[in-house]
C-alpha positions as CSV (number, residue, x, y, z in Angstrom):
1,X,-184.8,80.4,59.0
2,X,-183.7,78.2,56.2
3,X,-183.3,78.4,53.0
4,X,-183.5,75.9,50.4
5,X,-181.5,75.4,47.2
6,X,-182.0,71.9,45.5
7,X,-180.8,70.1,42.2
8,X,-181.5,67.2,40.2
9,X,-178.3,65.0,39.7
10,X,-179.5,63.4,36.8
11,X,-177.7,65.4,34.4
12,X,-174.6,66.3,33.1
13,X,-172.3,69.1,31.4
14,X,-170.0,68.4,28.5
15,X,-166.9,70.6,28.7
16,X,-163.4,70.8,27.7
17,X,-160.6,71.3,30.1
18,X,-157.8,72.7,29.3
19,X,-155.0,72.2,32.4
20,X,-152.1,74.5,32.9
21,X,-150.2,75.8,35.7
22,X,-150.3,79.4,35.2
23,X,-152.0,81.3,32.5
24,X,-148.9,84.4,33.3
25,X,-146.2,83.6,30.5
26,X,-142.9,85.3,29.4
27,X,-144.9,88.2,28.3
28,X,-147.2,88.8,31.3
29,X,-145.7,90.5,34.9
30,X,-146.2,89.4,38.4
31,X,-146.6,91.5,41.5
32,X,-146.5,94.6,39.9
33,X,-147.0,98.3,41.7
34,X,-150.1,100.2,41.3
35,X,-147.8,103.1,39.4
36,X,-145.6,100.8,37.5
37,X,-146.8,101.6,34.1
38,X,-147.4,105.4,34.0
39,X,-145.8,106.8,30.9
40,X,-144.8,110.1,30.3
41,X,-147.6,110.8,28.0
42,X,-150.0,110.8,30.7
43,X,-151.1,114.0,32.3
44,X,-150.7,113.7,36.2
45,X,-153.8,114.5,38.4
46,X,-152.6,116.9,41.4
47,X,-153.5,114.9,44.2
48,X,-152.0,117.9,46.9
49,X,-154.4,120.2,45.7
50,X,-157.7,118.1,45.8
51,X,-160.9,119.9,46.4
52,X,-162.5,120.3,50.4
53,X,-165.9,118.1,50.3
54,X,-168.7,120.5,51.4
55,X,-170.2,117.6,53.1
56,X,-169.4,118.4,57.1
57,X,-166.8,116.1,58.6
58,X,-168.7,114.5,61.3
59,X,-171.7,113.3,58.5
60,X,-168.9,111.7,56.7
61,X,-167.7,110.4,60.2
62,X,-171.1,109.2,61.0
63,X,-171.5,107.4,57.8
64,X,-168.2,105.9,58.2
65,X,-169.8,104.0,61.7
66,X,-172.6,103.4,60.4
67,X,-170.9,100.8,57.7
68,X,-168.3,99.9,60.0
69,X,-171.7,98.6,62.4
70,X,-173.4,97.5,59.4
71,X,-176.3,99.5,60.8
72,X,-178.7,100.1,57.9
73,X,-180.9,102.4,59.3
74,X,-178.4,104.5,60.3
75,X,-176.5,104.6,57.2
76,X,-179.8,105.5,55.5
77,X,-181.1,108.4,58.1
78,X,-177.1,109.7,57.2
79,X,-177.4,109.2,53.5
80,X,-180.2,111.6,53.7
81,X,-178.7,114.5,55.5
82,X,-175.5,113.6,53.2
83,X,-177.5,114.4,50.2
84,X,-178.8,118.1,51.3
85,X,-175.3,118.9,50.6
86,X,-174.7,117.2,46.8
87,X,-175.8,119.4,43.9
88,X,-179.1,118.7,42.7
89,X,-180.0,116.9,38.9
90,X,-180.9,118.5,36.7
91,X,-183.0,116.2,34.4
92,X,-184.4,116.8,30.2
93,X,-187.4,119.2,30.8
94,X,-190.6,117.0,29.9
95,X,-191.6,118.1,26.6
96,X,-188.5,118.4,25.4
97,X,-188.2,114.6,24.4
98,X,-190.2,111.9,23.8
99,X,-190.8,109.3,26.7
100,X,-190.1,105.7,26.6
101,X,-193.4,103.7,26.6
102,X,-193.1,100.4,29.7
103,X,-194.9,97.3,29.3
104,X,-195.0,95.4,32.0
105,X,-196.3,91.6,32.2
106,X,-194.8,88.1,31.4
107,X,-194.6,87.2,28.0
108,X,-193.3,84.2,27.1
109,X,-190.4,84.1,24.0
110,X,-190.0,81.4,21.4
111,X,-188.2,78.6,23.3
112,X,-185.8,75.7,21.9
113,X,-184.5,74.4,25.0
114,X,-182.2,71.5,24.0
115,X,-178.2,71.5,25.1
116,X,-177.2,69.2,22.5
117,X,-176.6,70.9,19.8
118,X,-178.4,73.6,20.1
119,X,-178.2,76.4,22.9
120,X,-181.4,77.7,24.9
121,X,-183.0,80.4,22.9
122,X,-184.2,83.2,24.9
123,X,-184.9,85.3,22.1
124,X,-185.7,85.4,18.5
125,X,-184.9,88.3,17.1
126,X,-182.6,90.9,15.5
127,X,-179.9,92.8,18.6
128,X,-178.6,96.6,18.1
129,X,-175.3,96.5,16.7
130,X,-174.3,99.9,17.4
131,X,-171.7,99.8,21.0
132,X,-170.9,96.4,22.5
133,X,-172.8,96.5,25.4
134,X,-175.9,95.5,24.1
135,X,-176.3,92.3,26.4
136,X,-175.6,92.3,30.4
137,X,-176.3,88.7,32.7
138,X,-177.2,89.1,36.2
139,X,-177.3,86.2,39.0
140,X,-180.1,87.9,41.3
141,X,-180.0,87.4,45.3
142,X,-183.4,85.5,44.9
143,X,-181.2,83.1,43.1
144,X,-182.8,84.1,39.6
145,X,-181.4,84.8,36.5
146,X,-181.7,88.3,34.6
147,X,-180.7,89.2,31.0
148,X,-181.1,92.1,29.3
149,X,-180.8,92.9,25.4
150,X,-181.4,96.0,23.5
151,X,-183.4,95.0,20.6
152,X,-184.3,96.2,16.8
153,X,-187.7,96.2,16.7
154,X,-190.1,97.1,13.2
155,X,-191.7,100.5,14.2
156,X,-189.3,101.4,17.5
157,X,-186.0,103.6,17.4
158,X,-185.7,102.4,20.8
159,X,-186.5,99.1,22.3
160,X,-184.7,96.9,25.3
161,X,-186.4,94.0,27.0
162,X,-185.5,92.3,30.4
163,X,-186.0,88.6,30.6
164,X,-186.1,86.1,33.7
165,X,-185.1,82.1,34.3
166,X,-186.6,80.5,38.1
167,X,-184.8,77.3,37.0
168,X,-181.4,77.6,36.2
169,X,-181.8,78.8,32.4
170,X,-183.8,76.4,31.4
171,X,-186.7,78.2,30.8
172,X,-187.2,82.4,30.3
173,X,-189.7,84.8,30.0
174,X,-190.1,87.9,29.4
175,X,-190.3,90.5,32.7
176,X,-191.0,93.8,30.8
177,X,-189.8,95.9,27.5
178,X,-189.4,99.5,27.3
179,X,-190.0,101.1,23.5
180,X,-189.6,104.6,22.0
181,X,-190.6,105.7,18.6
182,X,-188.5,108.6,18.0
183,X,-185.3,108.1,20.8
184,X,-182.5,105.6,19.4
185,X,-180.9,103.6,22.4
186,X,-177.5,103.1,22.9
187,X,-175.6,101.0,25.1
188,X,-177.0,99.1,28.6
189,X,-175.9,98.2,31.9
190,X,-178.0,96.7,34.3
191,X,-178.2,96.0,38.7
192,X,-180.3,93.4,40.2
193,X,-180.9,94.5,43.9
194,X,-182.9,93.3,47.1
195,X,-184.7,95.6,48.6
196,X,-186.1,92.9,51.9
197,X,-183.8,90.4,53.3
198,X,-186.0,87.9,53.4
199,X,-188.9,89.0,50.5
200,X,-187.3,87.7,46.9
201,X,-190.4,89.6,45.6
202,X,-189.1,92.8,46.4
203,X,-185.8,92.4,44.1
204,X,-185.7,95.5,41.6
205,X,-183.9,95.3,38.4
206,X,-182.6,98.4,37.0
207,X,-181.2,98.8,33.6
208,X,-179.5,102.3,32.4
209,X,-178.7,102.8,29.0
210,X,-178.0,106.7,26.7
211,X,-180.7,107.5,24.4
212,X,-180.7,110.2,21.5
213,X,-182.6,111.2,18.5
214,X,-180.3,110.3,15.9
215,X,-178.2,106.9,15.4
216,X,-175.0,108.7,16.1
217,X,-176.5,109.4,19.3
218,X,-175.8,113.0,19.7
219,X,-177.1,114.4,22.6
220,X,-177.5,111.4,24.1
221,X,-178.9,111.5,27.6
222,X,-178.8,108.6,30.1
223,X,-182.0,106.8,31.2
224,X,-183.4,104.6,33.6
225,X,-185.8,101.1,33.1
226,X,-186.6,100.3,36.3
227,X,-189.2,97.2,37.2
228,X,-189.6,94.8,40.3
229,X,-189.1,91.0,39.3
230,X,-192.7,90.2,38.4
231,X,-192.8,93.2,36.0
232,X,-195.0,95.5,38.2
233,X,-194.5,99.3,40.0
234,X,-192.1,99.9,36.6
235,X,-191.1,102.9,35.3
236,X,-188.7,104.8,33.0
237,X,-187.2,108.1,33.6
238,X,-184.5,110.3,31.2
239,X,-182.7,111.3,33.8
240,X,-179.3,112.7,32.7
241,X,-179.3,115.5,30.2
242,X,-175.8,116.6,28.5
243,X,-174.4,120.1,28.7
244,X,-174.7,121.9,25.1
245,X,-173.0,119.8,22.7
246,X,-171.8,116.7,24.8
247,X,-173.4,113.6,24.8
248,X,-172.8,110.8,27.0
249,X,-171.7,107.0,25.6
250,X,-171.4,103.9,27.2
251,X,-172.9,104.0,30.6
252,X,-171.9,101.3,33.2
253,X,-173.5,100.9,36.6
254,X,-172.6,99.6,40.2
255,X,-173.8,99.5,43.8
256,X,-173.5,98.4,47.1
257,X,-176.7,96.4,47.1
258,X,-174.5,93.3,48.0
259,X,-174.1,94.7,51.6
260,X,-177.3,96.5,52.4
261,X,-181.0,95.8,51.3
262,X,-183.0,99.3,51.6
263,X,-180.5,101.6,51.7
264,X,-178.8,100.5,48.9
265,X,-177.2,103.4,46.5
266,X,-176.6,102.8,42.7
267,X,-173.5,104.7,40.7
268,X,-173.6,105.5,37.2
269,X,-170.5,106.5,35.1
270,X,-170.3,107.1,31.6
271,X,-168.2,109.1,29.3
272,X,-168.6,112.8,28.3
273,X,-167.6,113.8,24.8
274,X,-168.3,116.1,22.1
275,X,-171.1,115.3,19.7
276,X,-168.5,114.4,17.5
277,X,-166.6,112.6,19.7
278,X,-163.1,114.2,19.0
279,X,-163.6,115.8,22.8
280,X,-163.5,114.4,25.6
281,X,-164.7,116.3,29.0
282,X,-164.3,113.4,31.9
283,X,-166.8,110.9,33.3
284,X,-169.8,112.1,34.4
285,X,-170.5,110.1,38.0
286,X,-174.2,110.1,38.9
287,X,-175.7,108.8,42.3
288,X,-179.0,107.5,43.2
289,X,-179.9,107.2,46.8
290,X,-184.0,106.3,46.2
291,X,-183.5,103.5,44.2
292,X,-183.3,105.0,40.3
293,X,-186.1,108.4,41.1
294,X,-183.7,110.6,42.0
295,X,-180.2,112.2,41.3
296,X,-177.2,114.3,41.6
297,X,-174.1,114.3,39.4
298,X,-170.3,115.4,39.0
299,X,-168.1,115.7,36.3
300,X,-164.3,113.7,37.1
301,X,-162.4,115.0,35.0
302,X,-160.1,112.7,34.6
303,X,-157.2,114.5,32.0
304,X,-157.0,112.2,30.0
305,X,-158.7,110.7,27.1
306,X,-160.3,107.6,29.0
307,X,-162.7,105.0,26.6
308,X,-165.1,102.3,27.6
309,X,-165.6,102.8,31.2
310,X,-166.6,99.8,33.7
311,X,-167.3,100.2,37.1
312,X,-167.5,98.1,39.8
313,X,-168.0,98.8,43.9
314,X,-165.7,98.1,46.4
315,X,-166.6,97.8,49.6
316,X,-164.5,99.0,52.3
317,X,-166.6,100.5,55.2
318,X,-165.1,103.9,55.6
319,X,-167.1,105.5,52.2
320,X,-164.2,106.6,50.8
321,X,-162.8,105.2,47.3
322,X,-165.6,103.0,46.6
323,X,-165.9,103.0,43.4
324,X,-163.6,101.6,40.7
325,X,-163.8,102.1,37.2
326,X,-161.3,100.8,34.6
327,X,-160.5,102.4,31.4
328,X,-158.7,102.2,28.0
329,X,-156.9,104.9,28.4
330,X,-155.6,106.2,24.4
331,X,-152.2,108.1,25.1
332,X,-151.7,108.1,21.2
333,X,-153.1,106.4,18.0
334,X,-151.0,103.6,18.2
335,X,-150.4,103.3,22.2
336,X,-153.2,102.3,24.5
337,X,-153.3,102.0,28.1
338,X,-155.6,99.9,31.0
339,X,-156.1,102.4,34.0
340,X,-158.3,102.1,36.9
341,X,-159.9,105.3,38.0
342,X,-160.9,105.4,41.7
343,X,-163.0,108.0,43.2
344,X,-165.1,108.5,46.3
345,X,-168.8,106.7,47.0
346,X,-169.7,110.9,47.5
347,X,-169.7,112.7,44.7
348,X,-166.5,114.7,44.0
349,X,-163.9,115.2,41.3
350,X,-161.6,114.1,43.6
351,X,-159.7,110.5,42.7
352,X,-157.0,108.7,41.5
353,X,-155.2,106.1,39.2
354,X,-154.2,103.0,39.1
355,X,-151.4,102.3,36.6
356,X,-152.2,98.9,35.0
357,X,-150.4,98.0,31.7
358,X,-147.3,99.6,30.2
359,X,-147.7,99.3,26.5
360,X,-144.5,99.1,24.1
361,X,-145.0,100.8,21.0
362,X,-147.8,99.7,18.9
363,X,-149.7,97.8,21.6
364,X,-153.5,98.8,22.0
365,X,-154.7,97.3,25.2
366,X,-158.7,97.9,24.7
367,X,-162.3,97.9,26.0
368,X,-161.7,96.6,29.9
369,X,-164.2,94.9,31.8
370,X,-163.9,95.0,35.8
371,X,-166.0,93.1,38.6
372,X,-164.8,93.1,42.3
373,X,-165.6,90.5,44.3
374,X,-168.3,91.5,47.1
375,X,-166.8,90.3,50.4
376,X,-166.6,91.4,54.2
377,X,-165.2,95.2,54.3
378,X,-162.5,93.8,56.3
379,X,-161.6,91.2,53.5
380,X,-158.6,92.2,51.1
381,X,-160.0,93.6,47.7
382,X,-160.0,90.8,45.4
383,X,-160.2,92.5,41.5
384,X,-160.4,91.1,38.1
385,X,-159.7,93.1,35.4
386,X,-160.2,91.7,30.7
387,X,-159.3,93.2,28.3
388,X,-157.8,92.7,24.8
389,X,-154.5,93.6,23.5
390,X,-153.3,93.7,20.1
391,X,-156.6,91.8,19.5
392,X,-155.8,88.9,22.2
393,X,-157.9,87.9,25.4
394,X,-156.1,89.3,28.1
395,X,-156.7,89.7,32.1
396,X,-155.0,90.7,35.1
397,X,-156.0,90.3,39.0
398,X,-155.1,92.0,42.6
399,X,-155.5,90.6,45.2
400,X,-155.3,93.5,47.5
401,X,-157.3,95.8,46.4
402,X,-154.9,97.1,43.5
403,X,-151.9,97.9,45.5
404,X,-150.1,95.3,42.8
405,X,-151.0,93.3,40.3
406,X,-150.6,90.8,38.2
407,X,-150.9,91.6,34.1
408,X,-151.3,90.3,31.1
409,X,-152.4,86.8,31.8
410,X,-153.7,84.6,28.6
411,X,-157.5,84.5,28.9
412,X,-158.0,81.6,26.1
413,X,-156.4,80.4,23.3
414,X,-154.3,82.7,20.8
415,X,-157.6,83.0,18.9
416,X,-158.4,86.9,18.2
417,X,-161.0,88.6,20.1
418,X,-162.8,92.1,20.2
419,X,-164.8,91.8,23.8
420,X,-164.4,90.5,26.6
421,X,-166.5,90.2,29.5
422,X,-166.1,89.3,33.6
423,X,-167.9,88.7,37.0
424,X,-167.8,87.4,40.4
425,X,-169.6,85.7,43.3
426,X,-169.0,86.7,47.2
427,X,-169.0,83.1,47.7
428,X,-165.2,81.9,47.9
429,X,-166.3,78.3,49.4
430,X,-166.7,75.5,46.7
431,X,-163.3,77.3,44.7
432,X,-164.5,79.3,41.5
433,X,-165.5,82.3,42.2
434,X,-164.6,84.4,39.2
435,X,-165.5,84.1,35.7
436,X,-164.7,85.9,32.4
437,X,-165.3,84.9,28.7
438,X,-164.7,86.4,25.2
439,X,-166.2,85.6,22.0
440,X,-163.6,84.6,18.9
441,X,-163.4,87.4,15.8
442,X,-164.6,84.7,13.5
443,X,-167.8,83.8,16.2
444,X,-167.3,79.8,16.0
445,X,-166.6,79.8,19.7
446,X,-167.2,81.4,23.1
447,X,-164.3,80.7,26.0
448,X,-165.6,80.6,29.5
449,X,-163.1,80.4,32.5
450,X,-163.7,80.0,36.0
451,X,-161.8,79.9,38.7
452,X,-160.2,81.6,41.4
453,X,-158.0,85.3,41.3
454,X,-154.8,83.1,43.1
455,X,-152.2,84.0,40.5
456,X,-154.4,82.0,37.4
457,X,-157.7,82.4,36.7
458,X,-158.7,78.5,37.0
459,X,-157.7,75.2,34.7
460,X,-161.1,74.9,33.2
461,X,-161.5,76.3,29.8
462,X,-165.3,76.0,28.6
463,X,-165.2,76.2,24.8
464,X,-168.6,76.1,23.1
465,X,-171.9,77.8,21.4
466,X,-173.9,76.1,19.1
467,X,-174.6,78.9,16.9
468,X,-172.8,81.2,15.2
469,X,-172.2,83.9,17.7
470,X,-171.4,87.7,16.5
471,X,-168.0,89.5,16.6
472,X,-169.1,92.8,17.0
473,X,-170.9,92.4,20.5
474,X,-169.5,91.4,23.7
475,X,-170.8,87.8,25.0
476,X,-171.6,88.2,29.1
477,X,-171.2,85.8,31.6
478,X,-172.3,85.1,35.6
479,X,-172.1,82.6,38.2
480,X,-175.3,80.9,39.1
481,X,-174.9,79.5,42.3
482,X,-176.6,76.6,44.5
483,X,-175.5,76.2,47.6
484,X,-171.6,76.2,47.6
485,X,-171.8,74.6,44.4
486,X,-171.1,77.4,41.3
487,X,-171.8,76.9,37.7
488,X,-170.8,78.7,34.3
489,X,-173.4,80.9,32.9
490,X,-172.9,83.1,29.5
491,X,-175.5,84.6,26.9
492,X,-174.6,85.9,23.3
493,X,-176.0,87.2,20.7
494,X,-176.0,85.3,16.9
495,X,-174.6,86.1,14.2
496,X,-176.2,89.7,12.3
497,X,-176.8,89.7,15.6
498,X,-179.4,88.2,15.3
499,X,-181.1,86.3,17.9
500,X,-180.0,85.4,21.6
501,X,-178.5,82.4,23.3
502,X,-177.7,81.6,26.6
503,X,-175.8,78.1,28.5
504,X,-174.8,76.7,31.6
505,X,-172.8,74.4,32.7
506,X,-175.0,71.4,34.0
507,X,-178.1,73.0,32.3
508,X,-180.6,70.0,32.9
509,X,-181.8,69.5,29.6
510,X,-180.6,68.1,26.1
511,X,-179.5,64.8,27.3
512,X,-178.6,62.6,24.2
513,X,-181.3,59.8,23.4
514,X,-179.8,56.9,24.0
515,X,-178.9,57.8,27.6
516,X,-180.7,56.1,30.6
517,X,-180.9,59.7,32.3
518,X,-184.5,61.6,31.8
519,X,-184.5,64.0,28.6
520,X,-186.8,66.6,29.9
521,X,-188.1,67.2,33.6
522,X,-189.8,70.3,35.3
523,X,-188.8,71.5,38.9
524,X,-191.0,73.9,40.5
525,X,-190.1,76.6,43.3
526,X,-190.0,75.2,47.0
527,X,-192.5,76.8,49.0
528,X,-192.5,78.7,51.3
529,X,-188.7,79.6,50.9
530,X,-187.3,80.7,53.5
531,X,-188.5,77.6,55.7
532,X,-189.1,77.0,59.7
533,X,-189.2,73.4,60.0
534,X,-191.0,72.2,56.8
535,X,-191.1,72.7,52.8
536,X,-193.1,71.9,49.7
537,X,-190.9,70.2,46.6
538,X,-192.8,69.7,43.5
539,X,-191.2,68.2,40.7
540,X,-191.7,66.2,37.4
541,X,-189.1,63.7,35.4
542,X,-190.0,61.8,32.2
543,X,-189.4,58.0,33.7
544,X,-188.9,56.7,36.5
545,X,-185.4,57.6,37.5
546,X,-183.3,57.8,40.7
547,X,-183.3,61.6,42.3
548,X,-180.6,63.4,44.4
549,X,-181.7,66.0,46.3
550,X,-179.4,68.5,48.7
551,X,-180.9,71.5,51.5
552,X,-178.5,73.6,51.8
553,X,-178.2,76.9,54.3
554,X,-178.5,80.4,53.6
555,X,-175.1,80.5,54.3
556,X,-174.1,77.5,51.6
557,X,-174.1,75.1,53.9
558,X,-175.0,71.7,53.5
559,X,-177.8,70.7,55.6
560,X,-179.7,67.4,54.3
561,X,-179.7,64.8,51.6
């Protein structure tokens, strides 16, 4: 079967680029161990006296081949005896709370789609300010895009919304919102999974996010949004309800869904605290083997006092330290630390640390963002890790899976920064396959870099929004791909924030008047996609103007011109 992926060159991108041989200066370090920068502050986890799984050895085994073969249906049938050993959920008793309200169907937002000056407006409207993670960009297998935003909406405590682009951010519309009129929300992270090889119509977005009666979210729970692509068979679930007195904060999610289509199993992390926050209990790992209906949880405690987690999954076909989630780790008020936490696909308190950073005194090294690139299980582990420290977009990249590292590389210019914010494509053809950005304090600029984790993150440095972008959200980023050709994508949110914008590089619109190149043009989906021997191409330009356009292979190949 093929597969098509096609693009108009009769457009262009203007960018800034910014060359330079290495972004790791006097003050970064190269090649460093996984242990380098442990202090003696830090309370050690006993590793020789780690906890006996109660799932049998030979399930685990069995599991283990199964991802090894890359049989699916194996690995599911396993999955499912697996999880008659993990402790059940136990979610908020209905009644209890108020349930979120879905509303499915496309609704089409207030558009300005014009590059120059102004960026594509997906949104008009005011964004939740409370938590940075109130934006997450997804690059879907169907080769669509996916954004979500939590929203303030007139007459809602609650409300997020998940909106859709078929053609490369031009346009969006809206998939489905979720609203509650008496549960606050918090902060989001969302998955975009395939459930059918071949079907794009079965992709499933999920987006988690806490929820709580009261604006400082005490209590908070965690909760599920979940909704296929066209908006139908949605649903939302308040899953994960807190021990007396906890509450849990920033949830992050992962999965494997880059390796397997139906049995694909989503993680959820966040941390668990006082209602106060002056506690902190661990992070509370929860697992979903039935795609976002059902779950079981464990409490890592990790003993430390571990902020912001972000997770990512690494996939290494044995099952065992899957799941990677990086930290700002707060030894004291002044000194703050980047750890990665790894711990088992399975659920068990069991894991360990990587040692990141080593902060001198008075450094803060804060709010990380992690994204692993999704390769063969046989590849070497190829991890990006940003961050900020002392206020300064920071990064640092392994290249093996965090046995060493390289830290402290200079993300952008020595502009200050609160967020930052990463990603990755499987795709290491065509060069480029990471990407991170950060928003400046003062909001007059967004910096996106991509480029590869070989010692630098790239030599491009993509410097622009058209709007006055907030400092008090993190910006997100993603890599739409076509082919083996990648592009820069990134959404923020305005100033208030207020409003949301998103870019790409080569977005094929906005093209200045005076050029000979068309202004405006329309290109519909191929169909039927895949394709065995013929397809349908329907497009519309403004003029008559000359057309490029490339067939490329399911497996980025370039097949016809």
């Amino acid at each position: 079967m093929k597969q098509i992926y096609f693009y108009l060159l009769t457009f262009f991108f203007s960018y800034s680029a910014i060359f330079a041989q290495s972004d790791f200066g006097i003050d970064s370090k190269k090649d460093m161990p996984n242990d380098w920068g442990k202090s003696s502050l830090e309370k050690s986890y006993n590793y020789g006296t780690q906890e006996k799984s109660k799932i049998p050895d030979y399930l685990i085994e069995q599991y283990r081949n199964a991802k090894l073969t890359r049989n699916g249906e194996e690995k599911l049938r396993v999955g499912n005896e697996i999880q008659k050993y993990l402790p059940p959920n136990i979610p908020p008793q209905e009644g209890t709370y108020e349930k979120t309200q879905v509303h499915s169907g496309v609704n089409n937002p207030p558009f300005v789609p014009d590059w120059n000056p102004a960026d594509v407006t997906v949104l008009t409207g005011d964004v939740k300010s409370s938590g940075y993670r109130q934006l997450d960009l997804k690059y879907g297998e169907d080769g669509w895009q996916y954004l979500a935003v939590n929203r303030v909406v007139s007459g809602y405590n609650g409300y997020v919304a998940i909106y859709r682009s078929s053609n490369g951010g031009l346009n969006w519309s809206q998939v489905i919102y979720a609203n509650n009129a008496s549960a606050y929300f918090g902060n989001i992270s969302m998955l975009v999974e395939k459930r059918h090889a071949t079907n794009n119509d079965s992709v499933r977005i999920l987006l988690f996010y806490n929820r709580s009666g009261s604006t400082s979210l005490t209590d908070a729970s965690v909760e599920i949004l979940s909704t296929r692509r066209d908006g139908s068979n949605a649903f939302a679930l308040n899953f994960g309800a807190p021990p007396s007195g906890h509450r849990y904060v920033y949830p992050t999610a992962c999965s494997d869904g880059m390796y397997w289509d139906a049995p694909t199993y989503m993680h959820i992390l966040a941390r668990e605290e006082s209602n106060d926050g002056a506690t902190y209990y661990g992070l509370r790992h929860w697992l979903t083997m039935d795609w976002g209906r059902n779950y079981t949880n464990v409490l890592i405690n990790t003993f430390n006092n571990d902020w912001y987690p972000s997770s990512a999954y690494c996939e290494k076909g044995t099952g065992d330290d899957s799941i990677y989630i990086a930290v700002e780790r707060r030894l004291s008020t002044t000194v703050y630390e980047i750890r990665a936490i790894i711990t088992c696909e399975w659920l068990t308190a069991n894991h360990h640390a990587y040692y990141i950073t080593s902060a001198p005194a008075n450094t803060k090294y804060e709010r990380p963002c992690i994204t692993v690139q999704q390769q063969q299980a046989n590849v070497p582990r190829r991890i990006l890790v940003t961050y900020t420290r002392n206020n300064l977009a920071r990064y640092c990249i392994s290249t093996n899976g965090g046995q060493s590292w390289q830290v402290d590389g200079n993300l952008g210019t020595n502009g200050l920064a609160d967020y930052t914010w990463c990603n990755s494509d499987s795709l290491t053809a065509g060069d480029g396959y990471a990407i991170a950005c950060f928003v400046d304090q003062n909001g007059d600029s967004i910096t996106v870099r991509r480029g590869n984790m070989t010692g630098s993150l790239g030599t491009y440095n993509y410097k622009r929004n058209s709007n006055a972008s907030t400092g008090v959200l993190s910006p997100v980023c993603a890599i739409l791909k076509l082919g083996t050709t990648k592009y820069s994508a990134f959404a923020y949110a305005g100033y208030g924030p207020t409003n949301v914008y998103y870019n790409q590089e080569h977005l094929p619109t906005g093209i200045t008047q005076n050029s000979n190149i068309a202004d405006k043009f329309e290109l519909s989906q191929n169909y039927p996609n895949p394709f065995n021997p013929v397809t349908k191409i329907q497009y519309q330009i403004a003029k008559n103007s000359l057309v490029t356009i490339k067939e490329f292979d399911m497996l980025g190949k370039e097949m016809a011109t």
